[in-house]
N, C-alpha and C positions, 0 to 999 in steps of 0.2 A: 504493500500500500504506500510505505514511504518513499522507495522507489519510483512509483508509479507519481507522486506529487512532484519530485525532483528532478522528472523526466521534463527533456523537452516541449517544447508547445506546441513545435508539430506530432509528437509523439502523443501529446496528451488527447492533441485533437484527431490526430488521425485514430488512435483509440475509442474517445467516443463515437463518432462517425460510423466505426465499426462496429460498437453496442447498439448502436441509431440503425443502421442500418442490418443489422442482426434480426431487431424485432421487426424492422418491416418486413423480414423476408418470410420469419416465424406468419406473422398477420397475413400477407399472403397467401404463405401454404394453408395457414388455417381457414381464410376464405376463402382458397380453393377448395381441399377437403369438406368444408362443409356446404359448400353452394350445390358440390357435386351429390354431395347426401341427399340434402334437399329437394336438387333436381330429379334423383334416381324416387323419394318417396312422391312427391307430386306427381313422376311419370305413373309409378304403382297406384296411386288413387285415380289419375286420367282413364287408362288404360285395365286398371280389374274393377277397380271397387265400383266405381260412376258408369262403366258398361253394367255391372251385376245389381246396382238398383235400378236400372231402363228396365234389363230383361224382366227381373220379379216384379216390376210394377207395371209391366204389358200381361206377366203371366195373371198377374191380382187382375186385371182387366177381362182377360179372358176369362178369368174362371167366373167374374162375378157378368160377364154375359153366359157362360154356359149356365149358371145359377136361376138366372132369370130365362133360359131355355125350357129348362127341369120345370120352373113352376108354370111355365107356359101349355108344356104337356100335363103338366096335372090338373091345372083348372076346364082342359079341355078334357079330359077323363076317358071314356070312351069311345068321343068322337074320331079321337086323334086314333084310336087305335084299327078302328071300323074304317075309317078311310085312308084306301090305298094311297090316294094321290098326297093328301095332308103325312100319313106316315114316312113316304117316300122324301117332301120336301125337309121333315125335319130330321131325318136321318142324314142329308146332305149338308145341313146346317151342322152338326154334330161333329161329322165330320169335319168340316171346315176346322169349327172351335180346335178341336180335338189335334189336328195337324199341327194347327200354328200355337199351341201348348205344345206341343212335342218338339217344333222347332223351338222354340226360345227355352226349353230346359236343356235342349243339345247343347244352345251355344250358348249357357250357360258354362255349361259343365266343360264345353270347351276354353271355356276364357280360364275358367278357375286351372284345368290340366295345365294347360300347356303354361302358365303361371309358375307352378309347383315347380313343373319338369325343368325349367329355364331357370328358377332359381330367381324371377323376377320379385317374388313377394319377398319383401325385405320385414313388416312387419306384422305383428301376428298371424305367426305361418300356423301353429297348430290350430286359429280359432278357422284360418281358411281352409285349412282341412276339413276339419269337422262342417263346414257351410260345404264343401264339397258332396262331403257322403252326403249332407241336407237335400241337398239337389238331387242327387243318385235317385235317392227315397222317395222324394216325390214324383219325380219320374217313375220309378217302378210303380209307384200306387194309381197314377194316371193312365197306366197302361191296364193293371188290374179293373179299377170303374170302367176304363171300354169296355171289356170284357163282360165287364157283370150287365152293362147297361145295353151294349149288344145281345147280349143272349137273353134279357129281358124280353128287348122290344123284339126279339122273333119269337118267343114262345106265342101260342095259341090262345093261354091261356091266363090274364094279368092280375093279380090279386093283389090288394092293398097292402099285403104283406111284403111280395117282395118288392112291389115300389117305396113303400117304406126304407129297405132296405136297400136300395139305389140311392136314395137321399141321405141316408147316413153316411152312405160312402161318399160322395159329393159335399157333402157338409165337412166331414172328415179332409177329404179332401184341398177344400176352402182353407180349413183352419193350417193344414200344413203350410199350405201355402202361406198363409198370414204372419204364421210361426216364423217361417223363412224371412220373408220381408223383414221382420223385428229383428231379427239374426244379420240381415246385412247392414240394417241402419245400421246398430249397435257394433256393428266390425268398421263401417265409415266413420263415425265417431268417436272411435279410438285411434284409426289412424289420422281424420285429422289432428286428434288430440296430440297424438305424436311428432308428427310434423309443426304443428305451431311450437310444442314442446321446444324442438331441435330450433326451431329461429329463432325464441328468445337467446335459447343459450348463445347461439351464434351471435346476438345482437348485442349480448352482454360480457362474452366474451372478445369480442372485434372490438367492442367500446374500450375494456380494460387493456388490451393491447396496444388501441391506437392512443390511449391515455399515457400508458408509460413510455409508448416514443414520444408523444408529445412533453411531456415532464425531460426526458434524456435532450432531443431538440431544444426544448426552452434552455435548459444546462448548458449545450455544447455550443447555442447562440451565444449565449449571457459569457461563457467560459473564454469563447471565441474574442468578443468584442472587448471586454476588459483586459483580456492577454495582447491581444490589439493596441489597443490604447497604452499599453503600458513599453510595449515595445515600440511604436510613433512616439512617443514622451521620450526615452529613451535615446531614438535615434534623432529627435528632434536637439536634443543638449548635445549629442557631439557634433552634430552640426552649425549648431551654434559655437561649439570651443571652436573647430576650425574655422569658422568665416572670424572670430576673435584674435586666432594665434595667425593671421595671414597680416603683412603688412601691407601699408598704403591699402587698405578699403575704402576704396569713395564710396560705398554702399554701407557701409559697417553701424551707421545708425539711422538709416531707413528701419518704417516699423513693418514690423513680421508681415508678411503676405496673410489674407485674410481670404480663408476657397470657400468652398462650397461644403466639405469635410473634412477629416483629418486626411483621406490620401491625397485630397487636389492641395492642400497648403504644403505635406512633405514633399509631393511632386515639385514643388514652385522651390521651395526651397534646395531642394536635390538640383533643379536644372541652374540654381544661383551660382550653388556651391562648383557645380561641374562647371558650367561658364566662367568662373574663376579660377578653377583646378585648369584649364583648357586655355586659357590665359596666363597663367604663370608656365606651363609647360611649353606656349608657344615660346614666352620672353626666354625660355632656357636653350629649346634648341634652336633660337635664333643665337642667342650665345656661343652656344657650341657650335654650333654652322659657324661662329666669328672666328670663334677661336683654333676651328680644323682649321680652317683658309688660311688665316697667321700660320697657322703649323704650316701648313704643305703646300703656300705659294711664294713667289718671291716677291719682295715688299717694291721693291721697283720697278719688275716689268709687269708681274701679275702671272708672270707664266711659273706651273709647278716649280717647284724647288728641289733641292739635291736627296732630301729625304724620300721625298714624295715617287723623285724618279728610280731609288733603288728598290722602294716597294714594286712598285708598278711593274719594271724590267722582270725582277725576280716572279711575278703572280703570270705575267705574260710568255716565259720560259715554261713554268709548267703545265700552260693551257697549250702551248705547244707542244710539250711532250703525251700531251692526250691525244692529238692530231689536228690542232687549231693551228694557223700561222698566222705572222705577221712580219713587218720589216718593219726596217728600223735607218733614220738620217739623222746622222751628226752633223752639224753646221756651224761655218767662223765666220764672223763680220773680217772681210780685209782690212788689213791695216788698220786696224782701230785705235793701235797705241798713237799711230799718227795723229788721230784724229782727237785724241786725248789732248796731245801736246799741242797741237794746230790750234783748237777751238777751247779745249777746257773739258774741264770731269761734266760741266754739265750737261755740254751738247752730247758728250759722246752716251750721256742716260737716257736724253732724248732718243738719240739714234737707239738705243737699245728699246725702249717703249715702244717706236715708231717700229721698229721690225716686230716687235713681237705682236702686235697690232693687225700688222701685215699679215703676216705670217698666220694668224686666226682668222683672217676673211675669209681665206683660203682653204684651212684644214675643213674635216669634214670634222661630226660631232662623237662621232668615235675615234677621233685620233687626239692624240695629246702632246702640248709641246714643255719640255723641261729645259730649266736654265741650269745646264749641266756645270758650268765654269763664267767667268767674267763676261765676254764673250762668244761662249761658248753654247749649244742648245741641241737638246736631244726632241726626235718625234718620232714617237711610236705612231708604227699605222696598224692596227687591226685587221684581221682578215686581208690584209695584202699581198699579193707579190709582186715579186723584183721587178718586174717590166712595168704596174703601175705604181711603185714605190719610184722608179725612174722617172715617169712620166711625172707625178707630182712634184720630186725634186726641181725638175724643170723648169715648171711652172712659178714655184715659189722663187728660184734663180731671177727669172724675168720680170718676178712684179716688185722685186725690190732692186734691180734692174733698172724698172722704168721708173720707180717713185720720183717724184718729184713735190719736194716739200718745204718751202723758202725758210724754215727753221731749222734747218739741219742739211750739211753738206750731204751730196750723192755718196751715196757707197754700194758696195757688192756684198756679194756672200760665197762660199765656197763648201759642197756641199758634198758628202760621202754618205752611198747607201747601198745598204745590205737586207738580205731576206733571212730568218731562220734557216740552218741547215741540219739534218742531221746529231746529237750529241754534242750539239751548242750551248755551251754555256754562260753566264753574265760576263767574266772576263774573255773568253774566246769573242763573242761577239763585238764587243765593244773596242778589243783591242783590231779586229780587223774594219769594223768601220774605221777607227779614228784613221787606222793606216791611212786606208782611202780617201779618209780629208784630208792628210798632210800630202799624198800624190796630187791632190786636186789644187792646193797652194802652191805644190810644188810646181804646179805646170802650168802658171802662170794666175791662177785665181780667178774667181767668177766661173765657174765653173762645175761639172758634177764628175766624180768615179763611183762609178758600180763595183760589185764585186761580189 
């Protein structure tokens, strides 16, 4: 139990939910179970008992017209028996009666069999029995009175006696039948008694089910919303310490967002605090974006720096060892010491900006240019080869070549480049471009080696 208090809130609540949801299923099955009871005793009274009072209350019909046939022939006395034609019509009448009593006791005693046999009468199977043999009985005794009343009316000879005794049996008769009728009210009336029986309980059982979920629901509401509220109280004060412990808040004494509930106000407040989390994180990695670029550019020209180009060279060797390539141009301003001495340190940083400058109009957005030395500059080309590492070399040859910039004397550049080969290393490579720049100064400058 203690446990279960110390547990968490979704544990507490996912618990009751489950007790909540336990008894609806319990309420349910038991309104299933019992609707079907229900349904199966309402079919048993449709179906036997409400057929079995039509039948005995056509049979009471008939027998109280056969009744009134019987005194029909005896107030007519002798007439009835001296005329052929009058004997004849109530022998057909008789008849008739007599049929359609035989019928409605058959399908009687059919409804009640085939009942038993199927196992449809669910209650008071022995009183239906016994109403069975009832029926049997009076059948056989209505078979008996034709008998007797047949052989009556053919004797020759009719004496008050045995008509006497025709009426007995008739009377006899009558009362069985009447017997019967009382016999089946009193079987309907128990089973509706039964049946209304089973819906109270059902109505007073469903009630106390659906009461103790409601009692567990009202708990797991009330358990719900309070653990709620205590956890928004909660998470509402640390968010208040951090919008507190943050500096520079131009909002820090704005009054509280005022919602529509407690989740649209921690909403409001949540998107503050994120909109300010989302703000000091921009201002950081704008920082750090300041402070990579310090790190890995040169403060002069803007193009990478010496650190920048040993990562890169080195990350660029093993993506070619995967089976990527690239080349690679090392590049000298000529004479630039001249131009140092000629003009001064500071034209000759111009002219280092103005090429680097240059020289970016030109690269593509995957290529990168490094300030390898004073004058000196490395550009990696991605995905290239020699023949368009050449052809670019060229190009960049020609547009500082042609520049033309009234702040800074003309100058060249002299350019050596090389592709990935084979078990190329950082110093293998480097060492044979540079070669190829110093043959490219060598042989007069402005100019490109391949190799």
């Amino acid at each position: 139990m203690f446990t279960w208090l110390n547990a968490s809130m979704t544990r507490k609540i996912s618990g009751l939910s489950f007790v909540l949801l336990a008894f609806l299923f319990i309420v349910i099955l038991y309104t299933a179970y019992k609707s079907q009871k229900i349904y199966k005793d309402i079919q048993e009274v449709s179906k036997i008992d409400i057929p079995l009072l039509e039948v005995i209350t056509d049979i009471e019909i008939l027998q109280l017209k056969q009744h009134l046939w019987m005194e029909g022939i005896r107030l007519q006395g002798d007439v009835f028996f001296e005329d052929e034609n009058l004997r004849k019509k109530g022998m057909q009448g008789f008849d008739q009666f007599n049929q359609r009593l035989a019928t409605q006791l058959e399908r009687a005693i059919s409804i009640l069999h085939s009942a038993l046999a199927l196992d449809s009468v669910r209650i008071n199977v022995a009183d239906h029995q016994v109403l069975l043999k009832k029926i049997k009985d009076l059948h056989s005794h209505r078979v008996s009175f034709e008998h007797a009343f047949v052989q009556f009316i053919n004797k020759d000879q009719h004496s008050d006696i045995d008509w006497n005794n025709v009426e007995k049996q008739d009377n006899a008769l009558d009362d069985e039948a009447n017997e019967l009728l009382m016999s089946i009210d009193q079987l309907a009336i128990q089973v509706a008694s039964s049946v209304e029986k089973q819906e109270r309980d059902f109505l007073v059982m469903s009630a106390t089910l659906g009461f103790v979920a409601f009692v567990i629901g009202i708990y797991l509401t009330l358990h719900t919303i309070l653990s709620f509220r205590r956890k928004v109280d909660v998470l509402r004060g640390q968010i208040d310490s951090l919008h507190r412990s943050m500096p520079h808040d131009a909002d820090a004494n704005t009054p509280r967002y005022k919602g529509t509930d407690e989740l649209d106000e921690l909403e409001k407040d949540l998107r503050i605090l994120i909109g300010r989390f989302s703000q000091e994180r921009e201002s950081r990695d704008e920082v750090e974006s300041k402070l990579i670029e310090l790190a890995t550019r040169d403060k002069l020209t803007g193009a990478f720096n010496r650190h920048k180009w040993d990562e890169q060279i080195k990350y660029e060797l093993v993506l070619a060892q995967s089976g990527h390539h690239f080349s690679l141009i090392l590049l000298d301003v000529d004479y630039f010491k001249k131009i140092n001495d000629s003009y001064g340190h500071d034209v000759g940083d111009n002219v280092l900006r103005v090429l680097v400058k240059t020289l970016h109009r030109r690269l593509r957005q995957t290529d990168a240019l490094f300030r390898v030395g004073g004058e000196e500059f490395a550009i990696l080309l991605k995905d290239t080869n020699l023949e368009e590492a050449e052809f670019l070399a060229d190009q960049l040859r020609k547009s500082i070549e042609s520049l033309n910039d009234p702040d800074i004397p003309s100058f060249t550049i002299s350019l050596g480049v090389t592709e990935y080969q084979h078990l190329d290393d950082q110093s293998r490579m480097i060492k044979r471009t540079d070669i190829l720049l110093y043959e490219a100064k060598g042989a007069g400058r402005n100019r490109i080696m391949v190799g």
